[in-house]
N, C-alpha and C positions, 0 to 999 in steps of 0.2 A: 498426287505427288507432293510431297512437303517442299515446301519452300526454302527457300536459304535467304543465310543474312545480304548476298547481292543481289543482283540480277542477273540472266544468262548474258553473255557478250555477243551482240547480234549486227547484222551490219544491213544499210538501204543509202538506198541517193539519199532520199530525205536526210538520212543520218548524220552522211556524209555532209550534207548543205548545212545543217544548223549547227555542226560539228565548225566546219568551217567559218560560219557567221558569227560564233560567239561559242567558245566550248564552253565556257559557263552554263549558259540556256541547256547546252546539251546535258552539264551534269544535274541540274535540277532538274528535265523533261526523265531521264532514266535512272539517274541512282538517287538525287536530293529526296523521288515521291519514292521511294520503295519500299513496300509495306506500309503506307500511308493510308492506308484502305482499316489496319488492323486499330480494334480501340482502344489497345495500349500504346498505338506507338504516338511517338513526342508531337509536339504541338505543328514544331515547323515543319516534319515529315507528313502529316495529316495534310496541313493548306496547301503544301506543295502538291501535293494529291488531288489535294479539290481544283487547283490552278490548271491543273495538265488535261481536266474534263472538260475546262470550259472553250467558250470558242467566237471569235471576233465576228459580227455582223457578215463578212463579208464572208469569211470560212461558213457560215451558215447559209448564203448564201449558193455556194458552192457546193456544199453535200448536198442540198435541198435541190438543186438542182440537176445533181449526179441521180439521185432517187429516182426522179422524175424521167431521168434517159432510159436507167437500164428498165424501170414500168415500162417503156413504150416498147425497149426492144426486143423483151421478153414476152409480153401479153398480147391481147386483139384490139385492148380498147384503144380507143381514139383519144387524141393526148386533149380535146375538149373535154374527156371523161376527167383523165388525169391532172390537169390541172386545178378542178375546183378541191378533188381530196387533199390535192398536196397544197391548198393556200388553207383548208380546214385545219389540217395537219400544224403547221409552222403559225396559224393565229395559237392554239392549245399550247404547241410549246413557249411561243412569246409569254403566253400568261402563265405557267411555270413559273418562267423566270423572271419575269417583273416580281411574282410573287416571291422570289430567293427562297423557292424551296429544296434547291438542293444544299442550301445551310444548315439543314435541319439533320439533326444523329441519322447514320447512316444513308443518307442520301445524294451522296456525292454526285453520286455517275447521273442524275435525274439531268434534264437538260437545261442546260445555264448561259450565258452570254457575259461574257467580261467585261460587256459595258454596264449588266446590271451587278455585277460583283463587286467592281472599283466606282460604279458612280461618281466621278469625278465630275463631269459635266453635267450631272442631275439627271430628269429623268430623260430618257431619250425622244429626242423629235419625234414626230408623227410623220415626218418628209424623209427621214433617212428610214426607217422600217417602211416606208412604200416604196422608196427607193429599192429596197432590198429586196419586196416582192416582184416590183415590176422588173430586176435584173434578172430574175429567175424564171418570170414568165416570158421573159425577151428570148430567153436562152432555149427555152421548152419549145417554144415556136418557132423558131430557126430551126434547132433539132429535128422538129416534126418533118418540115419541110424539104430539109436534106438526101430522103432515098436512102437512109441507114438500115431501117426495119425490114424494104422490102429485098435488101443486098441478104440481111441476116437472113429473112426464108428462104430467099434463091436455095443458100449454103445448107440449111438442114436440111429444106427439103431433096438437094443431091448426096446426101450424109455429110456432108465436108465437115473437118472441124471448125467448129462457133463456141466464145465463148464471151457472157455477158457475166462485169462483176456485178454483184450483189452487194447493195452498200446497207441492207435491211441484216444479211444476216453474213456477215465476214468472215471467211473460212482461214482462220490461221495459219491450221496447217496444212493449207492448201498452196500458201503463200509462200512459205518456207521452201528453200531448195540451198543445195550443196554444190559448190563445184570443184570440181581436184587444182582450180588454180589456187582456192582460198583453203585449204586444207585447215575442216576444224571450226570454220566459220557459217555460221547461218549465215543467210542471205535471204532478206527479205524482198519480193514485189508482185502484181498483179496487174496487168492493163486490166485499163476498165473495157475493152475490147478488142475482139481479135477473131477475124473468119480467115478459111483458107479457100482461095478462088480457085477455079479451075487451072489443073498441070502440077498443083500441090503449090503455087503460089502463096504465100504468109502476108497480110496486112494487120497491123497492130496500129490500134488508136486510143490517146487518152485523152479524156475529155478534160480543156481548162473552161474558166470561168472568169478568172480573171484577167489583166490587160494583158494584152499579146507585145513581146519584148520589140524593143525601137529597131533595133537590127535585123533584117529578114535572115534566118540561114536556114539552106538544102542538108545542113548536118544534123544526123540522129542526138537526142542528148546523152548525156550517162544513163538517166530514167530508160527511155526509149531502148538502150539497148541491152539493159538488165532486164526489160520484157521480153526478150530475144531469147535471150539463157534461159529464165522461168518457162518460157514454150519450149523449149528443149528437153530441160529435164522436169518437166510437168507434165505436159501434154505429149511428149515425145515428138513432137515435129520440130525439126531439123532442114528445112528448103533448104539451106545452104550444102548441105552435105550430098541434095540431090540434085544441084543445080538449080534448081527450081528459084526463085526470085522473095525477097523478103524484104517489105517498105513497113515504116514505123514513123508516125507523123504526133505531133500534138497539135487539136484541134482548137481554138479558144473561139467561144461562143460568146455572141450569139452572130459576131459577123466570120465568122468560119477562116479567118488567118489561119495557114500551117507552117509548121514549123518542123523539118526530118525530112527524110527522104529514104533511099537507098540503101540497106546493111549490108555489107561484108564481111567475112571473117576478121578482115583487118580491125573493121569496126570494134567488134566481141572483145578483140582480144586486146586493143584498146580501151573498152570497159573493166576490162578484168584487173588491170595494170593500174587504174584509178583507182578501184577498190582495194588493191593491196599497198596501195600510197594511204590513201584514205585512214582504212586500218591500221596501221603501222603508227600514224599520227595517234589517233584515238589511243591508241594502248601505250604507246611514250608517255603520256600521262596517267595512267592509271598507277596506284598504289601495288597491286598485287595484282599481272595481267593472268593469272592461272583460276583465280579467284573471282578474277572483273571485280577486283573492291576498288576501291577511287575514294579521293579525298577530294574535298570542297575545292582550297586553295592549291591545287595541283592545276585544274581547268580555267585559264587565266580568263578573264572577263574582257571583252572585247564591246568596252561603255562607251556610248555618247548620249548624251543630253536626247536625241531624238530615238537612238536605236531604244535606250531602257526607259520611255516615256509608251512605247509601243509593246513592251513586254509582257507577256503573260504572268513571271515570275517575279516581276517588280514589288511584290507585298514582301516576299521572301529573300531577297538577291542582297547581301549587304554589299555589293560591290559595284549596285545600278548608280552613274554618274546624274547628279542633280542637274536640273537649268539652273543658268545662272541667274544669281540676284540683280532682279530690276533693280537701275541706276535710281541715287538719291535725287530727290527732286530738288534741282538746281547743280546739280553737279557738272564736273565738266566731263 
């Protein structure tokens, strides 16, 4: 299918979060790279492209780590196996991208790190990339530990529905679902798991990685309950419609904090209500909502000196706030 000069208008939490964090970020992450990929298009539509591939220590950290769950909970081997392939794995990609070989003509998508993109602090420590393996080996072995694997065969082996994402090979449109609340709107999600217990029971789990938020709460998030709807009209299971019980937690490893609890209908249909707020925002801004075209300075920047010092699109953003200039020596 040929392309157009926009993008489709698509909608996820995610979306919705850095929509909200900063629409700026949001309009370089989906329309600033589009067609960034092609070798005629302009310069700053190109690095915006290369910017939206790459991904911060700690987000590597995180996929790297996501990789390593669904190996365990999908295969036999013993995560002793799996862990020496996946530190194999991530030393190969680090030397990639020390060596910035996705700089090179067509090589965008190759795997990159935005600390070796911006080199601002030179070359990276030897203590933070251990640090980054050991968070992911911490996380793998907690994982292991936890009784997830052996919950997963209980469930196939009684047929129940199981389902582990694959972070190797990402089914798009698998991801994709529709609801008659958002009429016309894709909606994007996948937990990274999900078995059904006995009585037709629903438990949905996503794996985090990183810090688990200062406030404990029993509430499902927006994320958590857009995997509710994706098993609905995905998977066709619906507990709620049979009575039956539906719990959605986020797990953050490697000391196993949750965060979620209990779904309701109330719950859903307060998800749905977010999304059509959410949405509503996003498209107040756009140039032509029929079209999803959008203009740069419609998506106002949401700057401070630390948020666009952390930015991925800070090479490209003319609207990123500078730090201020250290004071003259001797000044008052």
């Amino acid at each position: 299918m040929a392309l157009g000069p926009h993008p489709e208008f698509a909608w996820s939490a995610s979306r919705a979060s850095l929509f909200e964090f900063c629409p700026r970020k949001y309009f370089h992450r989906y329309h600033g790279m589009w067609r960034g990929w092609e070798d005629g298009a302009p310069a700053r539509a190109r690095l915006t492209y290369l910017l939206t591939k790459r991904t911060s220590l700690a987000e590597w950290a995180g996929r790297e780590a996501h990789r390593g769950m669904a190996a365990y909970l999908q295969g036999g081997a013993p995560m002793e196996h799996i862990l020496p392939e996946l530190r194999q794995r991530m030393r190969e990609q680090f030397r990639l991208s020390r060596a910035r070989e996705f700089l090179k003509p067509g090589r965008a998508k190759l795997f990159g790190l935005l600390e070796h993109y911006y080199q601002e602090g030179g070359e990276l420590a030897d203590g933070e990339v251990r640090a980054c393996w050991q968070h992911v080996e911490a996380c793998l072995q907690a994982f292991a530990r936890a009784g997830y694997r052996e919950d997963a065969r209980r469930a196939r082996a009684a047929g129940r529905a199981l389902h582990v994402e694959d972070p190797d090979s990402p089914d798009l449109g698998r991801m994709r679902f529709c609801d008659p609340a958002l009429p016309g709107v894709t909606i994007y999600a996948m937990p990274d798991h999900l078995l059904a217990g006995e009585g037709g029971r629903v438990l949905i789990l996503d794996w985090k990685t990183g810090r688990p938020p200062e406030e404990a709460s029993d509430r499902a998030s927006l994320q958590l309950a857009l995997y509710a709807l994706w098993a609905r009209h995905r998977l066709g299971l619906d507990p709620l419609a049979r009575g039956a019980g539906l719990e959605a937690y986020e797990v953050y490893w490697p000391g196993q904090a949750c965060r979620g609890g209990e779904l309701g209908p109330d719950d859903l249909q307060a998800a749905l209500g977010r999304a059509r707020e959410s949405v509503q925002a996003i498209r107040a801004c756009l140039a032509d909502v029929d079209a999803n075209a959008a203009r740069e300075e419609d998506f106002p920047a949401q700057a401070s000196p630390a948020r666009c010092a952390a930015c991925e699109f800070r090479a490209v953003c003319e609207a990123r706030a500078l730090p201020a200039p250290a004071p003259a020596p001797g000044g008052d």
